[in-house]
C-alpha positions in Angstrom: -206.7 50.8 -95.3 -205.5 47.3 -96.0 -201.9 45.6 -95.7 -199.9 46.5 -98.8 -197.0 43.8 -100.0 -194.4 46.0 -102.6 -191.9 43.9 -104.9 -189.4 46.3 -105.4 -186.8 45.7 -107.7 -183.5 46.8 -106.6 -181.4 45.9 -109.7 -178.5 43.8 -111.0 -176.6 44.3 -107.7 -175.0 47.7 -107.9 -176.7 50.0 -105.4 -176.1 53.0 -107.2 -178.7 51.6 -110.1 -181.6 51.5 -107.7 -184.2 53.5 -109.0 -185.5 56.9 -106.7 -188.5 55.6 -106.3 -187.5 52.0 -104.6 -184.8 54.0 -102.4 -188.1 55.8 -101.2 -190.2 52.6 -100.0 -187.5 50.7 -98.8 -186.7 53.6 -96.4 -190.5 53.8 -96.1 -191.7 50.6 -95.1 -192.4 49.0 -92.3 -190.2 45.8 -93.1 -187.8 44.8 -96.0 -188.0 41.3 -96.5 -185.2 39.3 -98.8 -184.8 35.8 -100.6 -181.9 33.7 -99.3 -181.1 30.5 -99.6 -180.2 30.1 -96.0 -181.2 32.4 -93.0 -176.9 32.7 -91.9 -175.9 34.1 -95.6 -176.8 37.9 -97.1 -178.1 37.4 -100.4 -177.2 40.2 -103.3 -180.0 41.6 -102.5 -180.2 42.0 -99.1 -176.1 43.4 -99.8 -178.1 46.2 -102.2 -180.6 46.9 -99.9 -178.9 47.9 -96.8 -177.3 50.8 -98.8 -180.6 52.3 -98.5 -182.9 51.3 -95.6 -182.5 50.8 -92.0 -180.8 47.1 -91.4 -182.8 46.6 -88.6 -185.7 46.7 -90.3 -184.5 43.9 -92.6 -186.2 40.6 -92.3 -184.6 37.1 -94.4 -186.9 34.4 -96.0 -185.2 31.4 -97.3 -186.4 30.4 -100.5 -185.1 27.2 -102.4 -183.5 29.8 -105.0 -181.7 27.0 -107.1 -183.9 24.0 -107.1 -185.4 22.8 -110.4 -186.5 19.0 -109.9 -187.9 18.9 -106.4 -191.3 20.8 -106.8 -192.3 19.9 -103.2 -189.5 21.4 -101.5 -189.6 24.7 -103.2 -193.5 25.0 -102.6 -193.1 24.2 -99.0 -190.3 27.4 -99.4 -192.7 29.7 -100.7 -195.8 28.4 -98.0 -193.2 29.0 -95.1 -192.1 32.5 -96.6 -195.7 33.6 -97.4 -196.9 32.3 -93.9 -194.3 34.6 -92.4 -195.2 37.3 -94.5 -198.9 37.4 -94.0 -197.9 36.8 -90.1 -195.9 40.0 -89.9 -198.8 41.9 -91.8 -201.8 41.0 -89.9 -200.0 41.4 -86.4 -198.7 45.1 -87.7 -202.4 45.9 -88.6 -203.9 46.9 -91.9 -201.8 50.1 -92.4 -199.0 48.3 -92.9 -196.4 48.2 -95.6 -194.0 45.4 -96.3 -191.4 45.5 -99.2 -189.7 42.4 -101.0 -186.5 43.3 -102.7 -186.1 41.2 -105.6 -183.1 41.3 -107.8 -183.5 43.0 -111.4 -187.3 43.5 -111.7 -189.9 42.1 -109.6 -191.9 41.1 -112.7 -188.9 39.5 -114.4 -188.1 35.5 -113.6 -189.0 36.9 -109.7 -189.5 34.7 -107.0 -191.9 37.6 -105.7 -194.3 36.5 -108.1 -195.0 33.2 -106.2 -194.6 35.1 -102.7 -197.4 37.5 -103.6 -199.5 34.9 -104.9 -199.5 33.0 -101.2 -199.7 35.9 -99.4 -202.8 37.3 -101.2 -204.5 33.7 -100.5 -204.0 34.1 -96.9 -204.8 37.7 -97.0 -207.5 38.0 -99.3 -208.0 42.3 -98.4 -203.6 42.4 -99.4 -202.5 45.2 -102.0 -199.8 43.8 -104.0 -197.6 46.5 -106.1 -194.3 46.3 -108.0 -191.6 49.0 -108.0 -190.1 47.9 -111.8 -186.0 48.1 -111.0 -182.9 47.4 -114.3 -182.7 44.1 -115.7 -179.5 42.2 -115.7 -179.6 42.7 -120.0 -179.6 46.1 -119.1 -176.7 46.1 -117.2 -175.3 43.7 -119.3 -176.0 46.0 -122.1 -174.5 49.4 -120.4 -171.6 47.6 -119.5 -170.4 45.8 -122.5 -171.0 49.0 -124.9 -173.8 46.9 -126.8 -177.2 47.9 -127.4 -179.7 45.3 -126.5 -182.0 46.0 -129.7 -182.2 48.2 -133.0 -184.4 49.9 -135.0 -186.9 46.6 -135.7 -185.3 43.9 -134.3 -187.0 41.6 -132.0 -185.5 40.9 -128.3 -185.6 37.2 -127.0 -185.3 36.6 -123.5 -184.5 32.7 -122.4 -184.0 31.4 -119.1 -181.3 28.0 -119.6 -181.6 26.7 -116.0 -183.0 23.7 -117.4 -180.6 23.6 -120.5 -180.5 25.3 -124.0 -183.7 24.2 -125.6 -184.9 27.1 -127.8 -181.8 28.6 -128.2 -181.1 27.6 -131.5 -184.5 28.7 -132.6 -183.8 32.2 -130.8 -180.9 32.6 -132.6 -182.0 31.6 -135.9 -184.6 34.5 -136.1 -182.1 37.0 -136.4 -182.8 39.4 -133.6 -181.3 40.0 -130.0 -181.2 37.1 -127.7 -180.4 37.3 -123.8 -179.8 34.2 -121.8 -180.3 33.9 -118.1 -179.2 31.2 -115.6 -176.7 29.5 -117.9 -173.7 29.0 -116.0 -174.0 25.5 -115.2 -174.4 24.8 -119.1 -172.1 27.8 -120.9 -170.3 25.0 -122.8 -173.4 24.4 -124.3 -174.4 28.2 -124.9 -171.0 28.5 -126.6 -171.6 25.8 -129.1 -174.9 26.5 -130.1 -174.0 30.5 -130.3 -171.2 29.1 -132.7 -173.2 27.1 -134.8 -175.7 29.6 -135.4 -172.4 31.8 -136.7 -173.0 34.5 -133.8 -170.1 33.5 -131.6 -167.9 36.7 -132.9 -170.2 39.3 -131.5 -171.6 37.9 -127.9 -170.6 38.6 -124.8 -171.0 37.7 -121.1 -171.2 38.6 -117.6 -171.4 37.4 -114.3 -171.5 39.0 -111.1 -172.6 42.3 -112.5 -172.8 45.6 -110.5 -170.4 43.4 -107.9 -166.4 43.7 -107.2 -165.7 40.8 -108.9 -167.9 41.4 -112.0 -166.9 39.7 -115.1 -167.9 41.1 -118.6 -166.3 39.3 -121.9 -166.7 38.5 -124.8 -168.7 34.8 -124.9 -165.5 33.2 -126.9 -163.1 34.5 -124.0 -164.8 33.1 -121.0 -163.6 30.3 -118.8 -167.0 28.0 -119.3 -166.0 25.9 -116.9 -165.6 28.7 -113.4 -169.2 30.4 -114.9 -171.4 31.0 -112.1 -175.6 29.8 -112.3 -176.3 33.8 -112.2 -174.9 35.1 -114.9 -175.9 36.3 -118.9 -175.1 36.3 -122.3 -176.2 38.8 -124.8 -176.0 37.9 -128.6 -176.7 41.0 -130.7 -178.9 41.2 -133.9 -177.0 41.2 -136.6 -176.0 44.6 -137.6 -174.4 45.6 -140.8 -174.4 49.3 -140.8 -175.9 52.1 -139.3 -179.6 52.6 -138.8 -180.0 49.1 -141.3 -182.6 47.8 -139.0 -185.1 51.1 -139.2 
């Protein structure tokens, strides 16, 4: 039997929306491993997680979470992180299971993706699985009382950590558009979701699943306190019931 590596998404941050079937590997494997961004802090994962599995078999990796101009620095992140990794699993032996928690969905804008990729290039014999876990949207979606899509519409995710580009163009074709990662730039967000005459109906959130989550509507929200990890949700436009089937 070879190593196995699980992503397992644990969610927006609230443990109670961790699905059955991540609950059951993290309390099943051998080690939990979690993104920080440095080895003295609990990330929001890592807070999820130890609702449900055995803290001492947590195990940190720091990752360069927030970098976006220095490629070097992040890929030496993810060679240190997969070293240890692939370390762990071929001391343990080849019936070994190790599980990365990820944040909303270990396919989604997941740092896991990189982390599997070293890992299977040390270990060429590695199973790699995901455990799919709720989106922010989702959460942001439940939260707010707004349904992400309708009847036809078309959904648009867009990650803004490197500004609004495509934005406009997301909002121009009508349907649902999410934004991740646009704290540092909300300003922005808010001017381009105004000028594409959507501002009325958006809405935001920060923090979700957390004790200090913040949903609001996009128009009402201090741009200038919004963290880098946070959403906007701009609806399609709706007119009456069932008008999109």
């Amino acid at each position: 039997m070879s190593a196995r590596l699980l992503g397992v998404g644990v969610g927006p941050g609230d443990p109670d929306l961790v699905t059955v079937k991540a609950v059951r590997v993290l309390r099943e494997a051998d080690r939990v491993f979690v993104p920080v961004m440095s080895a003295d802090e609990m990330g929001r994962a890592e807070q999820t997680v130890r609702a449900h599995a055995g803290h001492d078999r947590i195990e940190r990796l720091v990752f360069a979470l927030n970098e976006r101009t220095d490629t070097t620095r992040r890929e030496r992140h993810w060679d240190e992180a997969g070293r240890r990794v692939a370390d762990y699993l071929r001391a343990a032996g080849p019936a070994t299971t190790a599980a990365f928690a990820t944040i909303g969905d270990p396919n989604v804008y997941s740092t896991f993706t990189y982390l599997a990729q070293t890992v299977a290039d040390l270990l060429p014999d590695l199973e790699v699985e995901t455990v799919p876990g709720i989106t922010a949207m989702q959460a942001l979606a439940s939260r707010s009382g707004v349904p992400l899509v309708e009847g036809t519409e078309s959904l648009t995710l867009l990650p803004l950590a490197r500004g609004t580009d495509g934005l406009a163009e997301a909002l121009a074709a009508g349907g649902s558009v999410v934004a991740y990662k646009g704290g540092r730039v909300l300003d922005d967000v808010v001017d381009v979701v105004r000028a594409a005459g959507r501002l009325d109906d958006a809405v935001f959130a920060a923090h979700l699943g957390l004790p200090d989550e913040l949903v609001a509507p996009l128009s009402e929200v201090d741009t200038s306190t919004a963290p880098y990890l946070s959403a906007v949700l701009v609806p399609g436009r709706r007119e009456s019931r069932g008008g999109k089937l």
